[in-house]
C-alpha positions as CSV (number, residue, x, y, z in Angstrom):
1,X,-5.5,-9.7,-113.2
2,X,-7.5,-6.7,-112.4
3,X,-8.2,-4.8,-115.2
4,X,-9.9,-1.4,-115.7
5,X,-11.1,0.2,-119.4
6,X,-13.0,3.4,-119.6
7,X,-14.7,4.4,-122.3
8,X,-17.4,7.1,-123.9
9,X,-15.2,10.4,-123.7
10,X,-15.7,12.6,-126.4
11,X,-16.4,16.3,-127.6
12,X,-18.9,17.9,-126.3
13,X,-20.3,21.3,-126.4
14,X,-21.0,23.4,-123.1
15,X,-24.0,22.8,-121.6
16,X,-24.0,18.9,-122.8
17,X,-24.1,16.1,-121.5
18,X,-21.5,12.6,-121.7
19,X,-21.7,9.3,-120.6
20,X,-18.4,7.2,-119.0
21,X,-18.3,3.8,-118.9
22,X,-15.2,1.6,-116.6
23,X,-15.8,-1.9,-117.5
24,X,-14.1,-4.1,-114.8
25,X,-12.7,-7.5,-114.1
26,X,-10.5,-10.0,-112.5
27,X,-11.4,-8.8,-108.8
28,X,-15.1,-9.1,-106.7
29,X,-17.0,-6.4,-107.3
30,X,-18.5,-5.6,-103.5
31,X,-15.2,-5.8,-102.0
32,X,-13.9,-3.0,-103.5
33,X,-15.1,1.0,-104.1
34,X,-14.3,2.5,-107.6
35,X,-13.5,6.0,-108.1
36,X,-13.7,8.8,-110.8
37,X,-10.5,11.3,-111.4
38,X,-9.5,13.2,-113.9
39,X,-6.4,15.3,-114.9
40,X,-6.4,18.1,-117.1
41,X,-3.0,19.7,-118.6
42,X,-0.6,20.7,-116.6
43,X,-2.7,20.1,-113.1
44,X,-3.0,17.5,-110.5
45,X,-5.1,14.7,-111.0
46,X,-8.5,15.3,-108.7
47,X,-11.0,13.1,-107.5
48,X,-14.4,13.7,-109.0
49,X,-16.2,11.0,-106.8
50,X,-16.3,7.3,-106.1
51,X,-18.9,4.7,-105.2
52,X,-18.9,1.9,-102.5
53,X,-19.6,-1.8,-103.7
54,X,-20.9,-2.8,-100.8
55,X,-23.9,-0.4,-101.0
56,X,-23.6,1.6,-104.2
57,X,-23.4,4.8,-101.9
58,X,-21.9,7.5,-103.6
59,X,-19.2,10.7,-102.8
60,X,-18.9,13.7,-105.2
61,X,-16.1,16.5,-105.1
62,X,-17.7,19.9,-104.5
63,X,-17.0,20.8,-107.9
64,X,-19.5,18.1,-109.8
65,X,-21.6,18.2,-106.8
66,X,-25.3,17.6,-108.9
67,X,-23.8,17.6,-112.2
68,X,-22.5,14.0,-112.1
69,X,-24.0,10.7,-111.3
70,X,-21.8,7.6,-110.4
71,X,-24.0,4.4,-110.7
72,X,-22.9,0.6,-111.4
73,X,-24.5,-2.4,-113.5
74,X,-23.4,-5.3,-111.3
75,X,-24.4,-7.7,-114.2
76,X,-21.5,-6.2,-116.2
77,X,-19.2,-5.2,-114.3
78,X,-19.5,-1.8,-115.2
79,X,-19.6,2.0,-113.9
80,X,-20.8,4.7,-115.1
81,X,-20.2,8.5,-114.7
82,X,-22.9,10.3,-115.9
83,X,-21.9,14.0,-117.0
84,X,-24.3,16.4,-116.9
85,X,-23.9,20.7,-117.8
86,X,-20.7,19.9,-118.8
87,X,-18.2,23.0,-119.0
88,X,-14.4,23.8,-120.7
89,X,-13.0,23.8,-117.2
90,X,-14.3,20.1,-117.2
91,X,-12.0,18.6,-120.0
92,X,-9.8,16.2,-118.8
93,X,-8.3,12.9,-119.7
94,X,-10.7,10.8,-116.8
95,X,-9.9,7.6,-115.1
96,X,-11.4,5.0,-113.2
97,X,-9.5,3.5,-110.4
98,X,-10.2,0.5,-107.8
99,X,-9.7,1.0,-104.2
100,X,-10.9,-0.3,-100.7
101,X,-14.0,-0.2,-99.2
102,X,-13.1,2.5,-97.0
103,X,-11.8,5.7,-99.5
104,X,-15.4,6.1,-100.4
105,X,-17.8,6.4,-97.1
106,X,-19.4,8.6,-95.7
107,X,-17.2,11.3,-93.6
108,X,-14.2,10.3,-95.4
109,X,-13.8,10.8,-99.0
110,X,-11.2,13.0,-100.5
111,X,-10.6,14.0,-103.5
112,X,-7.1,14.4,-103.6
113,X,-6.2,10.9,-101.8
114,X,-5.5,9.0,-105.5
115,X,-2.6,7.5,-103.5
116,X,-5.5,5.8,-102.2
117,X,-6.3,3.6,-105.3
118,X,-3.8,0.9,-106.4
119,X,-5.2,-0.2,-109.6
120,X,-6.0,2.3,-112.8
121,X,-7.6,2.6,-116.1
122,X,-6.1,3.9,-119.1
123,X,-8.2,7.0,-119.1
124,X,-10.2,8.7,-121.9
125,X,-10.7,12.2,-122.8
126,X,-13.1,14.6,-122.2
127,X,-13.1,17.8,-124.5
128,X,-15.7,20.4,-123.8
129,X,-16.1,23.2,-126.1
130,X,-17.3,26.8,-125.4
């Protein structure tokens, strides 16, 4: 059973920083991509980026572009969003999501394709204060 559990949301003030953590299991890692979303109130839910399994290359929406890091600890199973300058327009319940190889490559990565990704955390939220 695949299973996906985020973790490490939190309040923050502007300008800080936050860790997420998506602790996975019951599928093989590198055959897979994992990606990052995130829904604030009343909007859609938006990709933020993913990362590819088979060769930890990574895709960013515009908006995080060199504010968040996706990396992965293969040994557990785990990625991690790494949140950096962190703003109120940034709070957002935030999932992790499994999908194939090919949502997250280079030349094709969208952030609005959640369709995409058949398998989803439970979220956890991120509250940035001004």
């Amino acid at each position: 059973e695949v299973q996906l559990v985020e973790s490490g949301g939190g309040l923050v003030q502007a300008g800080g920083s936050l860790r997420l953590s998506c602790a996975a299991s019951g599928f093989t890692f590198k055959d897979y991509s994992i990606g990052w979303f995130r829904q604030a109130p009343g909007k859609e839910r938006e990709g933020v980026g993913c990362i590819n399994m088979i060769d930890s290359s990574t895709y960013y929406a515009d908006s995080v572009k060199g504010r968040f890091t996706i990396s992965r600890d293969n040994a557990e199973k785990t990625v991690y969003l790494q949140m950096h300058s962190l703003q109120p327009e940034d709070t957002a319940v935030y999932y992790c999501a499994l999908g194939g190889l090919s949502y997250c490559k280079n030349n094709y990565y969208y952030p609005d394709h959640a369709y995409e990704y058949d398998y989803w955390g439970q979220g956890t939220q991120v509250t940035v204060s001004s």
